[in-house]
ChimeraX commands (.cxc) that place a marker at each C-alpha (Angstrom):
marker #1 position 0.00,0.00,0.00 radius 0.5
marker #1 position 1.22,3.52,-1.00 radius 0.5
marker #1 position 1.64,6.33,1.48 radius 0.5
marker #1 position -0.26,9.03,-0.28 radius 0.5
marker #1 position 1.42,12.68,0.25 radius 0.5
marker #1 position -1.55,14.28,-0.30 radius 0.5
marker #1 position -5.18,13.59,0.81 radius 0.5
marker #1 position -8.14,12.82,-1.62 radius 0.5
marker #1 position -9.32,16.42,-0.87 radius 0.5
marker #1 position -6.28,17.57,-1.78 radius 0.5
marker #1 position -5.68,15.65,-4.82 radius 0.5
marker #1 position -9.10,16.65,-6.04 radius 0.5
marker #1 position -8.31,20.15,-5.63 radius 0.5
marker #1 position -5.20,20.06,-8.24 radius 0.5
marker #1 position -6.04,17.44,-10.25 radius 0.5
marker #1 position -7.50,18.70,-12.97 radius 0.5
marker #1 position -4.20,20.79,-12.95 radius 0.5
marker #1 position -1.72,18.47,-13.70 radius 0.5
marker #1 position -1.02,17.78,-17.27 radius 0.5
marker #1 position -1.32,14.43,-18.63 radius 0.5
marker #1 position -4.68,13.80,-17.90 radius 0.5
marker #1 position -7.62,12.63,-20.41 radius 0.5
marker #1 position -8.57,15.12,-23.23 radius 0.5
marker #1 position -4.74,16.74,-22.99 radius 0.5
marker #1 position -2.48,16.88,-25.86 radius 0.5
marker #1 position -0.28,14.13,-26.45 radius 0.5
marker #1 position 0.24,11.13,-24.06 radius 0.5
marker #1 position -1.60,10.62,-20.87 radius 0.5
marker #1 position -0.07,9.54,-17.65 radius 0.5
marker #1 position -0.43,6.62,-16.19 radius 0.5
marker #1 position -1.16,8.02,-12.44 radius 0.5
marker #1 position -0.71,11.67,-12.58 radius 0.5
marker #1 position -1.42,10.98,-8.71 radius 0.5
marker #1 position 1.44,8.60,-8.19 radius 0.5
marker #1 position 3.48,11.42,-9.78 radius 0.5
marker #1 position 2.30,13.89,-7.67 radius 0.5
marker #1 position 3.22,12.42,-4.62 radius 0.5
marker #1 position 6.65,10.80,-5.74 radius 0.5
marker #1 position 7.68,14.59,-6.32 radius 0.5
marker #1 position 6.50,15.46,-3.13 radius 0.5
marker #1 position 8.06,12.76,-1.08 radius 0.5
marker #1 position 11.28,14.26,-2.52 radius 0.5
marker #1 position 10.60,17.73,-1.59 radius 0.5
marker #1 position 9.51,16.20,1.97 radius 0.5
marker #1 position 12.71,13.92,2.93 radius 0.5
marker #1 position 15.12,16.30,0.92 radius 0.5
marker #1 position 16.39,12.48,-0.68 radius 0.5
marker #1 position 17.97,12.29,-3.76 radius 0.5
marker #1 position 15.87,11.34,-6.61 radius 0.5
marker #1 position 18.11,7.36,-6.36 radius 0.5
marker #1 position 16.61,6.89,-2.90 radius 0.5
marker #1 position 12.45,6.93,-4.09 radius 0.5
marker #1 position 10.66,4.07,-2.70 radius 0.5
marker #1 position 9.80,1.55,-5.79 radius 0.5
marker #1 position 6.39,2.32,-4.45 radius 0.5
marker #1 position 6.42,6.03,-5.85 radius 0.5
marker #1 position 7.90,4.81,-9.35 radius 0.5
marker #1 position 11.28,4.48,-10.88 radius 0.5
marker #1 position 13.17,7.37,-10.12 radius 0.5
marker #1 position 14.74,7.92,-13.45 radius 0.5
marker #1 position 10.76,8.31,-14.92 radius 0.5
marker #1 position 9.16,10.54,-12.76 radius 0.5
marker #1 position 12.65,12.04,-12.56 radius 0.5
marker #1 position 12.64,13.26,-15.96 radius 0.5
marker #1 position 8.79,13.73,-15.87 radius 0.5
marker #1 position 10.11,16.28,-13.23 radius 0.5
marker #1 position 12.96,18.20,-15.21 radius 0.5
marker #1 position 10.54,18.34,-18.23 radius 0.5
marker #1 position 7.55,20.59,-16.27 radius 0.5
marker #1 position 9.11,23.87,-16.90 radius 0.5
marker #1 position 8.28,22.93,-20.92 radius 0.5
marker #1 position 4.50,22.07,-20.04 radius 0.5
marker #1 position 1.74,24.28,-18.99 radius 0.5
marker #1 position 1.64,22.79,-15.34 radius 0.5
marker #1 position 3.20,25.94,-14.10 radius 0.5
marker #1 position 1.04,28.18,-15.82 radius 0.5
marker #1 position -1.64,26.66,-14.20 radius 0.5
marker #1 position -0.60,26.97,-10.76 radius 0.5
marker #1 position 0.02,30.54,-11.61 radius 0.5
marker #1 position -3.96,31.09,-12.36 radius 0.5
marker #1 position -5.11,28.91,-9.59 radius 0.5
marker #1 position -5.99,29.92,-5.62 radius 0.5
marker link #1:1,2 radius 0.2
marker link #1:2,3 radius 0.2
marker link #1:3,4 radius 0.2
marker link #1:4,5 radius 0.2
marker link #1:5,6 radius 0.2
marker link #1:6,7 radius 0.2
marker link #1:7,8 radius 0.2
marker link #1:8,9 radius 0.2
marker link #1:9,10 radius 0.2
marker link #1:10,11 radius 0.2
marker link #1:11,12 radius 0.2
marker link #1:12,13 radius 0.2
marker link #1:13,14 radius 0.2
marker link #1:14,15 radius 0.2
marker link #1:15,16 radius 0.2
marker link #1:16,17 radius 0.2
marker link #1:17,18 radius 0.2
marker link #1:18,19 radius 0.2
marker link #1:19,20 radius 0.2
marker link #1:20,21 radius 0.2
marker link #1:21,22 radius 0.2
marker link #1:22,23 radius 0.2
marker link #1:23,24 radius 0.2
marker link #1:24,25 radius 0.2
marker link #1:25,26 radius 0.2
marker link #1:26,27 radius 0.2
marker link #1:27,28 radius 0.2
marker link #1:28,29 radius 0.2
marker link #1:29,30 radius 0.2
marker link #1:30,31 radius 0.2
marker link #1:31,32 radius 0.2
marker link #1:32,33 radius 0.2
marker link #1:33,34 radius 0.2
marker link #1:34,35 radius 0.2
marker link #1:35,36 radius 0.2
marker link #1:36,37 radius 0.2
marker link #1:37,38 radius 0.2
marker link #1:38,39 radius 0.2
marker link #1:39,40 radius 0.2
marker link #1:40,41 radius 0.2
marker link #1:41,42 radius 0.2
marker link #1:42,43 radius 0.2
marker link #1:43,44 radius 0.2
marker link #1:44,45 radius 0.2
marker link #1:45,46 radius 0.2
marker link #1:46,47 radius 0.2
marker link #1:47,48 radius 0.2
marker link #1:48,49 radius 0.2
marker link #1:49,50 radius 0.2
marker link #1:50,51 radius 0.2
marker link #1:51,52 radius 0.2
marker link #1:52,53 radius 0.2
marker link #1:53,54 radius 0.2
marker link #1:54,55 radius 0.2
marker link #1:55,56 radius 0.2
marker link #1:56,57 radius 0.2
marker link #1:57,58 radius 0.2
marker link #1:58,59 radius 0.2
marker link #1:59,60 radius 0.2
marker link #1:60,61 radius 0.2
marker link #1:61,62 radius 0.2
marker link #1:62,63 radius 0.2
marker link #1:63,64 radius 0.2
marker link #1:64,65 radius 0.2
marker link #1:65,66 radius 0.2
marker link #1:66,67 radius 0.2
marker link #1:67,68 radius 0.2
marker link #1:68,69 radius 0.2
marker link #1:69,70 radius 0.2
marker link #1:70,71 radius 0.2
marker link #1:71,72 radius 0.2
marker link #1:72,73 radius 0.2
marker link #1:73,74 radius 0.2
marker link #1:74,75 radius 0.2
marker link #1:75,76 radius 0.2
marker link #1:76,77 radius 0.2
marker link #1:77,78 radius 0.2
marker link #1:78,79 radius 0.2
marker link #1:79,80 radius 0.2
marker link #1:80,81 radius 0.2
marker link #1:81,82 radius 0.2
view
């Protein structure tokens, strides 16, 4: 069982923020969610990206899903939302 970072509230809140999701451009991720909170766990334990638990996803993946946000709309979304 996964330790979720964020609550179901919480998710709800950004989901339909996160790019990847059904009716985006291009392909779709497989658990935006799972994403979410790998990149948080990071943030959270200050661990580098070698030490996520299998349980968040291979670190290389979400990883480079990371260092490629600045070139998606993700940010830009944020920036709207309160």
């Amino acid at each position: 069982m996964i330790r979720r970072e964020l609550t179901d509230k919480q998710w709800q809140r950004i989901e339909k923020l996160v790019p990847g999701k059904k009716g985006d451009k291009g392909r779709g991720g497989k658990d935006n969610r799972l994403f979410v909170d790998a990149v948080l766990w990071i943030l959270r334990t200050g661990a580098p990206w070698r030490d996520l638990p299998d349980e968040l996803g291979k670190e290389q993946r979400v990883h480079s899903l990371f260092t490629l946000g600045p070139q998606r709309p993700m940010g830009e979304s944020f920036q709207g939302s309160s």
